[in-house]
VOVEX-770261 format. One record per residue: x, y negated, z of N, C-alpha, C in turn. Coordinates in steps of 0.001 Angstrom, whole numbers, padded with zeros to 6 digits, always signed. Layout:
XYZXYZXYZ;...
***
This chain:
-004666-045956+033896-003594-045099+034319-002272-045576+033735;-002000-046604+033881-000358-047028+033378+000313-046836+034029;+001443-046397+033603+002616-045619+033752+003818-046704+034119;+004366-047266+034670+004959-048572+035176+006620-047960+035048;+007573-048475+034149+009030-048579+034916+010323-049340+034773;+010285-049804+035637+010668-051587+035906+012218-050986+036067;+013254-051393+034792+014694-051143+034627+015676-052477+035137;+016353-051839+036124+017234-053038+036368+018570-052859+036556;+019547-053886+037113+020844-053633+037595+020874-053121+038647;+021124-052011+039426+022230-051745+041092+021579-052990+041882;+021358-053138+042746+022297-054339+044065+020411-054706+044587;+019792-054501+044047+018453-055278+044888+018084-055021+045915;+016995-055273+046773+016982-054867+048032+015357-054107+047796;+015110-053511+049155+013867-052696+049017+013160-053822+048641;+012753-054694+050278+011714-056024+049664+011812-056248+048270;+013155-056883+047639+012794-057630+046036+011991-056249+045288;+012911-054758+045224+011985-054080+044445+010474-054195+044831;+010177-053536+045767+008683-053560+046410+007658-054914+045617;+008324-056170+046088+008159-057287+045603+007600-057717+044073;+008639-056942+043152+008168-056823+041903+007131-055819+041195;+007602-054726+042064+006360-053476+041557+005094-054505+042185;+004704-054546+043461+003478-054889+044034+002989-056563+042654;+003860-057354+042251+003657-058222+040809+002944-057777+039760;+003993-056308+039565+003187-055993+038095+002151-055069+038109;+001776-054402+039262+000300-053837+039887-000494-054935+039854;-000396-055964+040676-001456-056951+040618-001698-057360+039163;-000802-057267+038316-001043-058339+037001-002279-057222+036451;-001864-055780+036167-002531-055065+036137-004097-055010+036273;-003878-054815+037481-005226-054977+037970-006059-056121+037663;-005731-057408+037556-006373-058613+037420-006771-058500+035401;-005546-058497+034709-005465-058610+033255-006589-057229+032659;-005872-056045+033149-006682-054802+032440-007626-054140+032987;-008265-054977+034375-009167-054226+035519-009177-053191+035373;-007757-051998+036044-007519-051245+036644-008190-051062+038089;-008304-050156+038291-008358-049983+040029-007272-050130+040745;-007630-050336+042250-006552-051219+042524-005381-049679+043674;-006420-048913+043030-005584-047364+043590-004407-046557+042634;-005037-047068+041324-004071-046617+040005-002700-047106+039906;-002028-046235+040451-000255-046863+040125+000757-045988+040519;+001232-045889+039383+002366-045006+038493+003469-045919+038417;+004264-045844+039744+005636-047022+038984+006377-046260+039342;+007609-046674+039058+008832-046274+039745+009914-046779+038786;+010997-047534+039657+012326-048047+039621+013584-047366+038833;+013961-047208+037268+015183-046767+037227+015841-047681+037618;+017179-047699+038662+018499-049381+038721+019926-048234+038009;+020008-049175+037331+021913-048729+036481+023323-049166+037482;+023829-048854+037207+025359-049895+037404+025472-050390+036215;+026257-051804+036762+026105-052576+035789+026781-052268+034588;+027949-051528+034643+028454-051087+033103+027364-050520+032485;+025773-049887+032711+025465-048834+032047+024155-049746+032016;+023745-051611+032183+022941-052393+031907+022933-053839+031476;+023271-053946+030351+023669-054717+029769+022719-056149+029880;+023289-057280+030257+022237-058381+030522+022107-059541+029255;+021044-059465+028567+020662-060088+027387+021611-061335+027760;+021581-062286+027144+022720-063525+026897+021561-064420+027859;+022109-065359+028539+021134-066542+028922+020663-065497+030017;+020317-064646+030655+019761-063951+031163+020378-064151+032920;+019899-063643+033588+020450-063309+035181+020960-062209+035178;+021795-061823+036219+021673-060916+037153+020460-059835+037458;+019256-060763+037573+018044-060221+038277+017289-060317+036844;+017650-059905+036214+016613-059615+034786+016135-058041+034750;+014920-058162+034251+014201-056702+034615+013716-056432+033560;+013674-055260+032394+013006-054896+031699+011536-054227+032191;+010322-054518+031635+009279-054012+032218+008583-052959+031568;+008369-051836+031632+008272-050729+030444+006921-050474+030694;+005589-050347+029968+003980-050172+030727+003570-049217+029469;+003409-048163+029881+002551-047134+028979+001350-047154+029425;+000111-047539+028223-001095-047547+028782-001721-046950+027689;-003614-046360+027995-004080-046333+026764-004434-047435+026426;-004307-046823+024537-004979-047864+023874-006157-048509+024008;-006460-049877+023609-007523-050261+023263-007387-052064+024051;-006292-052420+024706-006493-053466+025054-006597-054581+024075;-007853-056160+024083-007219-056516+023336-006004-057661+023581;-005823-058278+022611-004709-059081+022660-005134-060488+023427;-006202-060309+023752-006401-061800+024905-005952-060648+026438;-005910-059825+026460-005667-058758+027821-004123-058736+027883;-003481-058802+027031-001944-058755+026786-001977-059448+026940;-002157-060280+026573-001790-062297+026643-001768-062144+028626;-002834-062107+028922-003487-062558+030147-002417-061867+031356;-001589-060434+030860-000883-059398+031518+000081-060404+031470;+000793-060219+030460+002039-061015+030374+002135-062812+031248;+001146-063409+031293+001244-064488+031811+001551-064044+033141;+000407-063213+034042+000356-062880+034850+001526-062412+035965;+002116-061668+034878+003208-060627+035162+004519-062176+035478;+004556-062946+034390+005660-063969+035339+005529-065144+036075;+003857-065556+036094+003369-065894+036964+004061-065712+038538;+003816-064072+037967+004084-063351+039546+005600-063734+040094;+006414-063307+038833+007718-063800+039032+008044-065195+039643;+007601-065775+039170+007832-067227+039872+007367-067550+041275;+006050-067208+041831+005899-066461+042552+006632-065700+044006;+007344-064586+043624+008609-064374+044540+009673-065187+044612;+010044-065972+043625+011218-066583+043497+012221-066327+042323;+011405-065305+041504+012079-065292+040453+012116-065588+038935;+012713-066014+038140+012729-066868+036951+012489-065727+035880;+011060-066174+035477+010250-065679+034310+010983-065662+033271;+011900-065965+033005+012910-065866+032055+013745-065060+031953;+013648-063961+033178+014794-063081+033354+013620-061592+033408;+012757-061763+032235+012298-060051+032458+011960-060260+030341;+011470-058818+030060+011025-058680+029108+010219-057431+029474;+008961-057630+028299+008060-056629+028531+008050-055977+027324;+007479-054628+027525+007029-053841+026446+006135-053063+026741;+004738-053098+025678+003640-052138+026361+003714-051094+024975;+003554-049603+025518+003524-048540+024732+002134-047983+024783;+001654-047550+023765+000375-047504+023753+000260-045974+022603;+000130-044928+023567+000104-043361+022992-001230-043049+022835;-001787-042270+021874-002966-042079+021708-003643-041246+023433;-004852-041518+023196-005844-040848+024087-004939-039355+024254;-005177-038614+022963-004854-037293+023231-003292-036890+023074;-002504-037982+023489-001854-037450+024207-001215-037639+025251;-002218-037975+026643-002146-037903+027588-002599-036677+028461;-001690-035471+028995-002201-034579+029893-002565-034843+030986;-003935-035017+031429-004068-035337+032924-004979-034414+033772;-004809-034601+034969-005784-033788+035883-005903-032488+035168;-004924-031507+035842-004324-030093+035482-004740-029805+034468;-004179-030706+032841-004051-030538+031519-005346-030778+030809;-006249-031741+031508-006964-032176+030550-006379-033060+029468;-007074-033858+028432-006996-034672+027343-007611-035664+028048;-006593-036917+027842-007318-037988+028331-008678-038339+027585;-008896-038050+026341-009746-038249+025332-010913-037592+026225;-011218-036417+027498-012023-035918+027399-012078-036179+029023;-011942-037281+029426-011950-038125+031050-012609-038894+030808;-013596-038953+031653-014815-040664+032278-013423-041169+033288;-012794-041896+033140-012049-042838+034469-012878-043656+035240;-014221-043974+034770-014825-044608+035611-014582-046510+035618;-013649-046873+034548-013258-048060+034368-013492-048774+032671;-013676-049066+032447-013499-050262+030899-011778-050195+030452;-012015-049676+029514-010398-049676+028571-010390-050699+027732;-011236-051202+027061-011195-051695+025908-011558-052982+026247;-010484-053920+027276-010830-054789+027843-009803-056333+026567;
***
């Protein structure tokens, strides 16, 4: 159940967004075998006074924000992150122009399916990949 939200500048087009969400779903799915029904994204875009572009960076630089539960290990991160600019390159865009960050909140405190504890959900998938 990761929580996806891909921060950028103003000006992109549907395709490029679409483009990048449908990237970091797939990385998803392939790196943390998610299902391929699970997806929680959505797009904040700034104006550019209110998104500041790291130095060396593009235009088209994207912060990638992924709240997941815990338990991945660090060959699964590894494997996400490749993945994820893999993808970038991919559409046409330079893996050099995103940064990631994965947030990782305990089990219990995720409210899901009208206020359960995630702690107390079968998802039916492998977390601790």
């Amino acid at each position: 159940m990761p929580n996806v939200i891909l921060h950028m500048r103003e000006g992109w087009t549907a395709d490029e967004k679409k483009a990048v969400l449908d990237v970091v779903h797939a990385a998803l799915v392939e790196a943390f075998g998610i299902p391929e029904n699970d997806r929680y994204q959505r797009i904040s875009q700034y104006p550019a006074e209110d998104f500041e572009i790291p130095p060396g960076k593009s235009e088209k630089f994207v912060y990638v924000e992924i709240v997941v539960f815990p338990g991945r290990s660090l060959e699964a991160k590894r494997a996400l992150y490749m993945s994820i600019a893999e993808g970038f390159t991919g559409i046409g865009l330079d893996p050099q122009d995103m940064m990631i960050t994965l947030k990782q909140p305990p089990m219990e405190n995720w409210g899901l399916r009208g206020g359960i504890p995630a702690t107390d959900i079968d998802f039916g998938f492998k977390i601790d990949v």
